[in-house]
N, CA and C atoms as an extended XYZ file, in Angstrom:
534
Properties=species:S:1:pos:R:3:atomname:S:1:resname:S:1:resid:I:1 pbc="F F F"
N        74.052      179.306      118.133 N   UNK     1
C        74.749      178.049      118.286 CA  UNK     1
C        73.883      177.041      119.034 C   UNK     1
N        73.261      177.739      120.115 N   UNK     2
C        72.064      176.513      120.857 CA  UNK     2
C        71.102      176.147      120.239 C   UNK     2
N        71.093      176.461      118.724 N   UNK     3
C        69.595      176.423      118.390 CA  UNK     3
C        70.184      175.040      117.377 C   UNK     3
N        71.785      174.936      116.824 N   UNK     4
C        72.124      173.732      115.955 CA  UNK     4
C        71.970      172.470      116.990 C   UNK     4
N        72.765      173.143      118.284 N   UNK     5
C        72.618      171.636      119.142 CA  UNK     5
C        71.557      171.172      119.543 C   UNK     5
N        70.238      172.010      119.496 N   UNK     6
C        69.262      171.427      119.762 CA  UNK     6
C        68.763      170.828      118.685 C   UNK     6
N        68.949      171.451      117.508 N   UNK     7
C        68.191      170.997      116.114 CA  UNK     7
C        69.257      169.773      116.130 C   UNK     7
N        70.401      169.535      116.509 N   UNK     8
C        70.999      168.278      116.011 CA  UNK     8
C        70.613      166.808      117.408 C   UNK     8
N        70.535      167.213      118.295 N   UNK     9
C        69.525      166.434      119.177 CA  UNK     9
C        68.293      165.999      118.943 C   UNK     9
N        67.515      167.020      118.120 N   UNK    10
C        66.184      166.630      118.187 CA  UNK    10
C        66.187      165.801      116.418 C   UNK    10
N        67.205      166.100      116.044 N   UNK    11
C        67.254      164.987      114.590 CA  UNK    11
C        67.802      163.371      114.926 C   UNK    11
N        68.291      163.685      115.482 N   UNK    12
C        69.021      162.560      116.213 CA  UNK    12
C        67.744      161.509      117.103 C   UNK    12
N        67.428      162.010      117.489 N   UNK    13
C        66.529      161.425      118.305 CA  UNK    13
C        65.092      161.342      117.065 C   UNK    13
N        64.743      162.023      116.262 N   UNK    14
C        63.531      161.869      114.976 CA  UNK    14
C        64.624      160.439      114.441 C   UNK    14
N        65.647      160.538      114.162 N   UNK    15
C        65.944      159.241      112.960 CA  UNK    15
C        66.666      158.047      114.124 C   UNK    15
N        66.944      158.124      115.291 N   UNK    16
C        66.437      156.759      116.457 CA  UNK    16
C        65.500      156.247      116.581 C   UNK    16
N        64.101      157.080      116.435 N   UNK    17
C        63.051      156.764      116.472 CA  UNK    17
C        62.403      156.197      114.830 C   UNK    17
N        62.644      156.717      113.844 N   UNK    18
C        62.140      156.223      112.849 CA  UNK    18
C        63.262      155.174      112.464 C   UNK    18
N        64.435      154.818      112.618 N   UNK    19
C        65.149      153.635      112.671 CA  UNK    19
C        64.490      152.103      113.285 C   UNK    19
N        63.602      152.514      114.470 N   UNK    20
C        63.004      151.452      115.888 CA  UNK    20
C        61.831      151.201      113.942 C   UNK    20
N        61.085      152.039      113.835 N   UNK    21
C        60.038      151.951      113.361 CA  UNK    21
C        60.199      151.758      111.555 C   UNK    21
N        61.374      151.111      111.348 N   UNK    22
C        61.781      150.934      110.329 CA  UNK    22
C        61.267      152.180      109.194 C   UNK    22
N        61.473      153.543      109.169 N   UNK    23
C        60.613      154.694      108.315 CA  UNK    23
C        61.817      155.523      108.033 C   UNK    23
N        62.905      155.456      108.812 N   UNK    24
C        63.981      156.390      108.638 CA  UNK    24
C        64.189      156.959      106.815 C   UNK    24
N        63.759      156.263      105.713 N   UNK    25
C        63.809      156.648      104.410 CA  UNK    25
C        62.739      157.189      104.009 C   UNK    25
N        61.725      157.124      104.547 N   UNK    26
C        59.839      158.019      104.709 CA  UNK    26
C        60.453      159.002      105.231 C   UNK    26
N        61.293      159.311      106.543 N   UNK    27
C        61.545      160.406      107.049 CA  UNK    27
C        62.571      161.069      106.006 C   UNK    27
N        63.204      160.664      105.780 N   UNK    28
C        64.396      161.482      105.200 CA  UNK    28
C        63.663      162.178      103.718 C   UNK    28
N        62.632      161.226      103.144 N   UNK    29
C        62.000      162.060      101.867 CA  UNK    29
C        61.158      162.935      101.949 C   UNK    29
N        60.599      163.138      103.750 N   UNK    30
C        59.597      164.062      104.385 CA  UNK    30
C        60.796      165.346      105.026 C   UNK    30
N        62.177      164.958      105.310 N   UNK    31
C        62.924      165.753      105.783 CA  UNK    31
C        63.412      167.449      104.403 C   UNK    31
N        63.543      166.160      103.497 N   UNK    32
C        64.291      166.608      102.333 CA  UNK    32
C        62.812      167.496      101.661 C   UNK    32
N        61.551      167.509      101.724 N   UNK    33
C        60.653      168.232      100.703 CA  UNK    33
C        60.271      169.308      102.227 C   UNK    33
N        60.520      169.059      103.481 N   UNK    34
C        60.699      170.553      104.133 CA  UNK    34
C        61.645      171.335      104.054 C   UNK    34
N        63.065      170.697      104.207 N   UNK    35
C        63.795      171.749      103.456 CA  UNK    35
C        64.034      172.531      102.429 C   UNK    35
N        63.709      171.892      101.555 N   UNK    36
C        63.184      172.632      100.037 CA  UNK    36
C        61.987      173.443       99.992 C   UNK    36
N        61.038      173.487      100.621 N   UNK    37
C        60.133      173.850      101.276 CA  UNK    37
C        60.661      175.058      101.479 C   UNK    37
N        60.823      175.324      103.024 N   UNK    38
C        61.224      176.122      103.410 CA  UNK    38
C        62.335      177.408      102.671 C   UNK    38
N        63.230      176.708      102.063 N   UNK    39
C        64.052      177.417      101.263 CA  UNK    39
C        63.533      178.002      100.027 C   UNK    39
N        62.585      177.785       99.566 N   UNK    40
C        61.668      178.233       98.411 CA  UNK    40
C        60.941      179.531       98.984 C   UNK    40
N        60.498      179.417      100.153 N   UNK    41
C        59.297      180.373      100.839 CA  UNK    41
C        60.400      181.031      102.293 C   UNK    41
N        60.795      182.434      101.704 N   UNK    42
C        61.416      183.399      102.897 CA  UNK    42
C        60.148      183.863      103.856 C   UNK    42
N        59.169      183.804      103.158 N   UNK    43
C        57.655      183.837      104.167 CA  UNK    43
C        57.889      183.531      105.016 C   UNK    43
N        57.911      182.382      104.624 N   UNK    44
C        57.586      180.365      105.889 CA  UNK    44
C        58.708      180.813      106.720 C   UNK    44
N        59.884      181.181      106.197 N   UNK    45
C        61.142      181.258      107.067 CA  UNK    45
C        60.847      182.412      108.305 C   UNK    45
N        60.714      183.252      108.056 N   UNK    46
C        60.268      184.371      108.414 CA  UNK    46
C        58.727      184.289      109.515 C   UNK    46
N        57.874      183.835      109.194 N   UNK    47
C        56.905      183.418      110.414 CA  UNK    47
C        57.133      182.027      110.870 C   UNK    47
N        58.021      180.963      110.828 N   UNK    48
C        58.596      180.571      111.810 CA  UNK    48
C        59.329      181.035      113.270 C   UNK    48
N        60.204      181.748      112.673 N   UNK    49
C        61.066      182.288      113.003 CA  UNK    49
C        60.687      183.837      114.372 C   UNK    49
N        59.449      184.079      113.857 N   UNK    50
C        59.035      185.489      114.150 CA  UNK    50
C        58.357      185.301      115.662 C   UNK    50
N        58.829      185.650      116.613 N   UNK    51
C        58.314      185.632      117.924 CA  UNK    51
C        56.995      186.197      118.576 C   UNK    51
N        56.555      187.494      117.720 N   UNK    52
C        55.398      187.634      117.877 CA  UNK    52
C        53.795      187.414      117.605 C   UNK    52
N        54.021      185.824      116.310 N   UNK    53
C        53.033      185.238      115.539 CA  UNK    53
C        52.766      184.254      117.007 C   UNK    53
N        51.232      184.125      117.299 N   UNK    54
C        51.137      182.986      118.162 CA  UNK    54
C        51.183      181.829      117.509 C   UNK    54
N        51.725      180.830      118.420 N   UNK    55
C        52.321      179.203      118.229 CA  UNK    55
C        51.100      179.000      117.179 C   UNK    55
N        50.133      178.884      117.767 N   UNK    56
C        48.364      178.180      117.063 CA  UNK    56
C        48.667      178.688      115.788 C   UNK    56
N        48.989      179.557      115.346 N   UNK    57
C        48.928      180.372      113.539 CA  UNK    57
C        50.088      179.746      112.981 C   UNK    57
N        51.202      179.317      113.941 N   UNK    58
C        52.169      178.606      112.807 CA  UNK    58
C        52.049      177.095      112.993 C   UNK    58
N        51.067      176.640      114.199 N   UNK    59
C        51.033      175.424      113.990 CA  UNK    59
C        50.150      174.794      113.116 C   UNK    59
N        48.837      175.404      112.768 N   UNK    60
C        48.410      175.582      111.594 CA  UNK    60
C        48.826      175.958      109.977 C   UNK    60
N        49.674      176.517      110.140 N   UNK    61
C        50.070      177.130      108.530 CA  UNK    61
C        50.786      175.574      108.489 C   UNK    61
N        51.827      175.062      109.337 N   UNK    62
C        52.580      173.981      108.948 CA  UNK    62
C        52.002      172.507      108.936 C   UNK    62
N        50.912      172.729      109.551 N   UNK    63
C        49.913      171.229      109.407 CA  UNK    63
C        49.161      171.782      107.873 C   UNK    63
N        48.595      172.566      107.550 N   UNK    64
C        48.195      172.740      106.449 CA  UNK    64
C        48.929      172.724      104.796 C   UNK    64
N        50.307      172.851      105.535 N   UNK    65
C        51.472      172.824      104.382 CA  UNK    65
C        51.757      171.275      104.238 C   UNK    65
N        52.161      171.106      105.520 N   UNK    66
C        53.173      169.369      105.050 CA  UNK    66
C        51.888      168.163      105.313 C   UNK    66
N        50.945      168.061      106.235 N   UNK    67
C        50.238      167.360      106.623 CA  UNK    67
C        49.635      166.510      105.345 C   UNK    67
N        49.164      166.658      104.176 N   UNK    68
C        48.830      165.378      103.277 CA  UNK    68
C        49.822      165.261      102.450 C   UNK    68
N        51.050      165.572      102.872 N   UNK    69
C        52.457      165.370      102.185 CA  UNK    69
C        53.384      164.945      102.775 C   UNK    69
N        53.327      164.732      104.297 N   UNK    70
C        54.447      164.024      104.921 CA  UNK    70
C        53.589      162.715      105.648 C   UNK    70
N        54.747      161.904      106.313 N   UNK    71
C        54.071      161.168      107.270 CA  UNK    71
C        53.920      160.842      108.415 C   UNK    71
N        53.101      160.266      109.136 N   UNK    72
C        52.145      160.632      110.309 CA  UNK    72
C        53.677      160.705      111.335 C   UNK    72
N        54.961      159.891      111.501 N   UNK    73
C        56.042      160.297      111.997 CA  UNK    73
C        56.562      161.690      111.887 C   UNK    73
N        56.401      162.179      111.216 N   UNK    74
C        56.787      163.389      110.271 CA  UNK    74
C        56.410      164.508      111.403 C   UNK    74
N        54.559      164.217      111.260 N   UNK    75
C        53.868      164.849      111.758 CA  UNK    75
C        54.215      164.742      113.356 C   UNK    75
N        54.256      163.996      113.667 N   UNK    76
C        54.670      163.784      115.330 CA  UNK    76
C        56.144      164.459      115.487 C   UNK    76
N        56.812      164.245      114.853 N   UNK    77
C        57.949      165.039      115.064 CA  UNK    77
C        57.630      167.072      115.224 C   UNK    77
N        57.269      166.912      114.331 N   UNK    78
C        56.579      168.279      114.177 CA  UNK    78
C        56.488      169.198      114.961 C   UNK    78
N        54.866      168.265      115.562 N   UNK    79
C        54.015      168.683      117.080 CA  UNK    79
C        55.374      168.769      117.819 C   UNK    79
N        55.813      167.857      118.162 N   UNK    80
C        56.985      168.066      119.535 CA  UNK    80
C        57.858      169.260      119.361 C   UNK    80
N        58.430      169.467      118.471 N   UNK    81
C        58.851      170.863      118.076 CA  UNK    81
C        57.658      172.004      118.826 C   UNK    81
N        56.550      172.135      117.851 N   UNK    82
C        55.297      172.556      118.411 CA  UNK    82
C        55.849      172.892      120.055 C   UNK    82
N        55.361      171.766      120.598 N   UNK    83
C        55.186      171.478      121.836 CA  UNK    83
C        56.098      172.227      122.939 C   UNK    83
N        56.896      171.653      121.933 N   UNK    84
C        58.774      172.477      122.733 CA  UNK    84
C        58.927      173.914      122.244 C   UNK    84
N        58.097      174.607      122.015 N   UNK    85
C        58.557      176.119      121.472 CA  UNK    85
C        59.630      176.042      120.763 C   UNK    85
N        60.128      175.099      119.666 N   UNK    86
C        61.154      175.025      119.029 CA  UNK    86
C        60.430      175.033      117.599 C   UNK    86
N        59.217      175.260      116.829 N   UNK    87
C        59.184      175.487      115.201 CA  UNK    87
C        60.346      176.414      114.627 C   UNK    87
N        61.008      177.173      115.146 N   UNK    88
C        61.793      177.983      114.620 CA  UNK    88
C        62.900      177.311      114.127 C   UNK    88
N        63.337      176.288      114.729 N   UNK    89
C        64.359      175.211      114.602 CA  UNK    89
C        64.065      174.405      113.441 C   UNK    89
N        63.193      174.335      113.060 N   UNK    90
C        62.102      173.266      111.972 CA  UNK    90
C        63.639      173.205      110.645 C   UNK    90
N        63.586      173.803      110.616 N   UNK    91
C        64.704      173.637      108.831 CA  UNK    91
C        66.156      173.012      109.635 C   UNK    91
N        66.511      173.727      110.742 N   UNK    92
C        68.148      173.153      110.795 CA  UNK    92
C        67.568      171.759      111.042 C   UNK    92
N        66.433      171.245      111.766 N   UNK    93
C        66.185      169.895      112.328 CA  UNK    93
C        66.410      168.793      111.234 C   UNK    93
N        65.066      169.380      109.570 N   UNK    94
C        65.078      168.791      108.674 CA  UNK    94
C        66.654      168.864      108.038 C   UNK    94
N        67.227      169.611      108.236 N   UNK    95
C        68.935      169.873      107.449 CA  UNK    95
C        70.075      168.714      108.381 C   UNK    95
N        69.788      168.617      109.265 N   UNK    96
C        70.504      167.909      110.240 CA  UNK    96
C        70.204      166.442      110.435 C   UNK    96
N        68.697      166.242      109.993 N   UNK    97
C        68.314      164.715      109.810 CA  UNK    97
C        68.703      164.072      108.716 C   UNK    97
N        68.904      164.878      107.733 N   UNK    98
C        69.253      164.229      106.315 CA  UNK    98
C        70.807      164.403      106.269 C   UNK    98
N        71.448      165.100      106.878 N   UNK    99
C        73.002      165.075      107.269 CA  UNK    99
C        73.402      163.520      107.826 C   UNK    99
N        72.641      163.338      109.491 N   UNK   100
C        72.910      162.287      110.183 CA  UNK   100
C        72.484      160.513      109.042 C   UNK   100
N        71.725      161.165      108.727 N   UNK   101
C        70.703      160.105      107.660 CA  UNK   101
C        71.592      159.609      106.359 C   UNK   101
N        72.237      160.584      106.004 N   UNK   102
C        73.708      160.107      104.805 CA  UNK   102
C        74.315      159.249      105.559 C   UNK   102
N        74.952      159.908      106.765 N   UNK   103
C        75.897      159.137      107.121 CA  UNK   103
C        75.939      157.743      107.901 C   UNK   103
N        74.232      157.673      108.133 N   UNK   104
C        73.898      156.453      108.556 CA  UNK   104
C        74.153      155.379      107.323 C   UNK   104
N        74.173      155.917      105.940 N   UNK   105
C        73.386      154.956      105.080 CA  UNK   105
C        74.840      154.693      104.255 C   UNK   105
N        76.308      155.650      104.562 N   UNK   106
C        77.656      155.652      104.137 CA  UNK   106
C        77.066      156.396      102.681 C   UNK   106
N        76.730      157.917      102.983 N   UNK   107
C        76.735      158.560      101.731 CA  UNK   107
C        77.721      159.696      102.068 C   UNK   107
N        77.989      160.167      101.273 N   UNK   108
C        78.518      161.597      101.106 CA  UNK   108
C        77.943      162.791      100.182 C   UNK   108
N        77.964      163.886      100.732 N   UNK   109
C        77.140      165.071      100.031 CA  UNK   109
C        78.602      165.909       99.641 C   UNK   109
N        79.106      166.220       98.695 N   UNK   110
C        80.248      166.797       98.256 CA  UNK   110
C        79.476      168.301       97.666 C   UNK   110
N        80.337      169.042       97.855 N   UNK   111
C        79.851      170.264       97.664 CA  UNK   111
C        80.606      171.361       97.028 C   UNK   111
N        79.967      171.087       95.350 N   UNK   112
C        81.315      171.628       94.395 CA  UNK   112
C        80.583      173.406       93.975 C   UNK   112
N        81.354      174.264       94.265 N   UNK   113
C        80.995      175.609       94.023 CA  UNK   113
C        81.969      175.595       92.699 C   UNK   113
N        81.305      176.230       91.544 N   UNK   114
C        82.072      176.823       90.259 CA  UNK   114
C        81.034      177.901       89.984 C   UNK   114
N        81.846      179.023       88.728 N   UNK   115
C        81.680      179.965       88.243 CA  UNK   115
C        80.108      180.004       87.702 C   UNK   115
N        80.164      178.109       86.677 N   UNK   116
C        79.579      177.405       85.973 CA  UNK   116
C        78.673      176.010       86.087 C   UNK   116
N        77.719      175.524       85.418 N   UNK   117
C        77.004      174.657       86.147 CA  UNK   117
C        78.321      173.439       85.233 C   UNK   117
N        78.413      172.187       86.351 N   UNK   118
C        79.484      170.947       85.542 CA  UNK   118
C        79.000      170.754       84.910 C   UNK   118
N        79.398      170.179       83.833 N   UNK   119
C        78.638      168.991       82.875 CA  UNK   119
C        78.901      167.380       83.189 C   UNK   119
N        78.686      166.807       82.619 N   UNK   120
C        77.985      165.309       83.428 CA  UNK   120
C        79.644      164.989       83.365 C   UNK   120
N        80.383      164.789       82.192 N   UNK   121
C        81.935      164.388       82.216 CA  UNK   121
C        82.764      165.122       83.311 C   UNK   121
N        82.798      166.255       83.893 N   UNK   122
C        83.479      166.169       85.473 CA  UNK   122
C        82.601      166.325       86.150 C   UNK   122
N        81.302      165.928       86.172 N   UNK   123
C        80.423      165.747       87.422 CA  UNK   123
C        81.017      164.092       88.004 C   UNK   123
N        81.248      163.496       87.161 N   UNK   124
C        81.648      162.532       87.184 CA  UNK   124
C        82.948      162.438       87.843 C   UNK   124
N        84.110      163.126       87.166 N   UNK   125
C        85.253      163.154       87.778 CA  UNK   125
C        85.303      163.492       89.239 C   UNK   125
N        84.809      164.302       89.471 N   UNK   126
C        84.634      164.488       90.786 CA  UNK   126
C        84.006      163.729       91.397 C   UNK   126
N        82.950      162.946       90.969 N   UNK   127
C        82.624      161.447       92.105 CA  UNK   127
C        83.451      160.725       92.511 C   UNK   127
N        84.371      160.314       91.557 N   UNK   128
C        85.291      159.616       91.165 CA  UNK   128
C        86.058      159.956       92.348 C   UNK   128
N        86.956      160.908       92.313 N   UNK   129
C        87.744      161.274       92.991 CA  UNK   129
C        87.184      161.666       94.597 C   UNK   129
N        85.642      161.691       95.074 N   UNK   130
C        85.396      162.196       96.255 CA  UNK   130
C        85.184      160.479       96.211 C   UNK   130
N        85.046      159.439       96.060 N   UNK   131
C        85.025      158.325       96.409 CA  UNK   131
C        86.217      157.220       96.369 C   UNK   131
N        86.984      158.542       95.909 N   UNK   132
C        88.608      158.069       95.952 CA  UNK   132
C        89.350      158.254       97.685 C   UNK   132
N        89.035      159.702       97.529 N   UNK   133
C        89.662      160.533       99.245 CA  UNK   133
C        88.269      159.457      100.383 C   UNK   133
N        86.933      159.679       99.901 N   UNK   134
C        86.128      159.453      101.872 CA  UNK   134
C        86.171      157.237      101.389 C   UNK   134
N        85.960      156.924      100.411 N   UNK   135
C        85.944      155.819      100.396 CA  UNK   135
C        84.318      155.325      100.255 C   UNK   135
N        83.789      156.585      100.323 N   UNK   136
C        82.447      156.107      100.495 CA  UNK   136
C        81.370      156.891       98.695 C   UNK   136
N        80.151      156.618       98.591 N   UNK   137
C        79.929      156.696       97.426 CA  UNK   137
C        79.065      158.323       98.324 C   UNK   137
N        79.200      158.650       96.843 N   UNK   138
C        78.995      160.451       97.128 CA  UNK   138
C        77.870      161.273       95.844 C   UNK   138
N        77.263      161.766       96.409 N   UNK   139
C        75.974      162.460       95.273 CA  UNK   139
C        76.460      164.029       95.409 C   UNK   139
N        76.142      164.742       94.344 N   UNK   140
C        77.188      166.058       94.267 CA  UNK   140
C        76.106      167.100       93.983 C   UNK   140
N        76.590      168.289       94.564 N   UNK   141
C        75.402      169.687       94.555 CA  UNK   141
C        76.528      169.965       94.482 C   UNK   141
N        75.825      170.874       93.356 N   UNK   142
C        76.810      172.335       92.670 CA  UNK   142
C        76.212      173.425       92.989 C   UNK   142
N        76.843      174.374       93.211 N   UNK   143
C        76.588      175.723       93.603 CA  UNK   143
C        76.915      176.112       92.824 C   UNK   143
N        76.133      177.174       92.126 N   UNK   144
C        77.155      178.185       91.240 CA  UNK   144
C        77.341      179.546       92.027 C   UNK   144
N        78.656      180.037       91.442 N   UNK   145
C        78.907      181.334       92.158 CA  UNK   145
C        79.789      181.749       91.077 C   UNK   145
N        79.389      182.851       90.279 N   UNK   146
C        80.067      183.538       89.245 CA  UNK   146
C        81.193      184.309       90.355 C   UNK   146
N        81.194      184.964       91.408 N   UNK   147
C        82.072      185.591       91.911 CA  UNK   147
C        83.241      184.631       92.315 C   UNK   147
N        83.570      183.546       92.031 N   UNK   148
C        84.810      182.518       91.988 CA  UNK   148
C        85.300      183.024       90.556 C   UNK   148
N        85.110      183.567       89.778 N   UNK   149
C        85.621      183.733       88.664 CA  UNK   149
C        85.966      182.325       87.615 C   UNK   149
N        86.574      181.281       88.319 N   UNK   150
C        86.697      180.065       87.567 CA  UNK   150
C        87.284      179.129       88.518 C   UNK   150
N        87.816      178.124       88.196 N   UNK   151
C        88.097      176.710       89.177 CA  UNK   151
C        87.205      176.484       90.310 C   UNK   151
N        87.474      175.887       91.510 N   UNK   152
C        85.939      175.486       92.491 CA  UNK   152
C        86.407      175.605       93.500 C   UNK   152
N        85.391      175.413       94.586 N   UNK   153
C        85.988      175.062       95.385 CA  UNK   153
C        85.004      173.884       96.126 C   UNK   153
N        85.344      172.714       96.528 N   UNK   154
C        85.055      171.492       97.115 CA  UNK   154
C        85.127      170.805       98.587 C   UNK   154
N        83.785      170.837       99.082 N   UNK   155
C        83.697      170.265      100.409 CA  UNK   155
C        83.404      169.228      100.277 C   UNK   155
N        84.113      168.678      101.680 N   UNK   156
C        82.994      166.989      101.646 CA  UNK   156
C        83.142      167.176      102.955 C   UNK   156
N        82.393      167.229      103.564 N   UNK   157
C        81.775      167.323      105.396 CA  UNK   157
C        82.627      167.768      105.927 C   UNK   157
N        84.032      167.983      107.100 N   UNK   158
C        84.450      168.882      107.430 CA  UNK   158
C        85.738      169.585      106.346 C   UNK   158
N        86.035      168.980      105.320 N   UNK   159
C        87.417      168.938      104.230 CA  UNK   159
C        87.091      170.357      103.508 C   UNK   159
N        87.967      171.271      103.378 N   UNK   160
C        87.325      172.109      102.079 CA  UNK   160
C        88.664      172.282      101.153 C   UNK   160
N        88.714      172.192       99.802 N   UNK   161
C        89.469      172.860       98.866 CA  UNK   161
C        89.098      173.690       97.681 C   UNK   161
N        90.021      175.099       98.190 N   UNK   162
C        89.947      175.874       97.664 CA  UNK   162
C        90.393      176.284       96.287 C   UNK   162
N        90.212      175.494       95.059 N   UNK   163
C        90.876      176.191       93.808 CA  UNK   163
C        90.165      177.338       93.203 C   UNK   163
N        89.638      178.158       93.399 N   UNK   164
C        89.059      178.964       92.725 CA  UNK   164
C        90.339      180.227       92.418 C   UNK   164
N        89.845      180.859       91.783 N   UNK   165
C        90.616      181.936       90.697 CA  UNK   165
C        90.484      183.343       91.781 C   UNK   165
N        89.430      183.252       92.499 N   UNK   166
C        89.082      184.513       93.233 CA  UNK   166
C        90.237      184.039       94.590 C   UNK   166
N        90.160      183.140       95.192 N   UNK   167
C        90.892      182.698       96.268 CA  UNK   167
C        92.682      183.033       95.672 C   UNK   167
N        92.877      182.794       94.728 N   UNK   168
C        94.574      182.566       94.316 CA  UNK   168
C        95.065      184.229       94.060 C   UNK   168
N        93.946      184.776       93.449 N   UNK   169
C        93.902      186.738       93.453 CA  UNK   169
C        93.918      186.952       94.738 C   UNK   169
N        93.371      186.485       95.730 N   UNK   170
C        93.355      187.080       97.002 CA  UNK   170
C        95.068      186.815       97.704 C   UNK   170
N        95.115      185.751       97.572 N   UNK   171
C        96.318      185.114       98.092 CA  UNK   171
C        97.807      186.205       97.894 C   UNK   171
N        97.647      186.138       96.130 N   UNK   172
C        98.435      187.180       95.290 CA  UNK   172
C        98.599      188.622       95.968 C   UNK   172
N        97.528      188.954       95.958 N   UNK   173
C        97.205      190.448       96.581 CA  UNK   173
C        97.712      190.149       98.252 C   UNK   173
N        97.564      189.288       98.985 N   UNK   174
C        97.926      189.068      100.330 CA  UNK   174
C        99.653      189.231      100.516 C   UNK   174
N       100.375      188.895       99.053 N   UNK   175
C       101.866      188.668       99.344 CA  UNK   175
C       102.352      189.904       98.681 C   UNK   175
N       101.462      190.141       97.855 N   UNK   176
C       102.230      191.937       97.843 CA  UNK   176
C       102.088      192.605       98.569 C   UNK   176
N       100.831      193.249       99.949 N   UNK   177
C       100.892      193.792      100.712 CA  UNK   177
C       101.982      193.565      101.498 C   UNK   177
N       102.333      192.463      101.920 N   UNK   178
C       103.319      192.057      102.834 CA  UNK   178
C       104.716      192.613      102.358 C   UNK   178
């Protein structure tokens, strides 16, 4: 839990600072290709993360990774991590800057889990309707999860609804035990 509040402090304070320095959208496209990054490579995750790699070997692997791909803010953010014995934090930081960074800019990230990938006609509906409930305009990631069996289920930042087919079996099964 201390490691979100710090990663959400130290994002907070990366997109104050690239706000002063008008870059906050440099940052957020340097935020967004480390997280993807990272999530691609359980490696990277994994010697971040790993307490017995010295600092110098991961501060290297990660200047050699993002360094002619991010920018020089990017990079300063980085080091201070570095600096602070916090690289391990590196992904919630980048996950938490582009969180704070939506909501600076009045976006919403809606978050539709189905069986199945949507197709563009209720990818749509569902914009529709998540810009119906927050009021604000909303870009949509689908998850798939065959273990929902069918219908979805839909977040938008703290909101969740549950229609899925696996949730209503559970429910079912919950009122016959009883």
């Amino acid at each position: 839990m201390s490691g979100t509040k710090a990663a959400l402090r130290y994002a907070k304070a990366i997109l104050n600072f690239a706000v002063e320095q008008h870059k906050e959208d440099d940052i957020n496209n340097d935020m967004l290709l480390i997280v993807n990054t990272l999530e691609e490579s359980k490696e990277l995750q994994l010697m971040l993360k790993n307490p017995i790699l010295k600092t110098n070997l991961k501060k290297e692997t990660i200047k050699t990774i993002f360094s002619s791909n991010v920018s020089p803010l990017t990079i300063s953010s980085i080091n201070l991590l570095i600096d602070n014995n916090r690289l391990d934090i590196l992904n919630e930081v980048a996950e938490k800057y582009t969180i704070i960074y939506d909501e600076l800019k009045g976006k919403e990230i809606a978050k539709i889990t189905t069986a199945i990938p949507l197709n563009s006609e209720l990818n749509n509906q569902v914009l529709d309707k998540v810009k119906e409930i927050t009021g604000k305009k909303a870009s949509i990631e689908n998850i798939i999860n065959p273990d929902i069996l069918g219908g979805f289920i839909l977040r938008i930042g703290d909101i969740q609804y549950d229609a899925s087919i696996a949730n209503k079996l559970q429910s079912l099964k919950r009122q016959f035990e009883n």
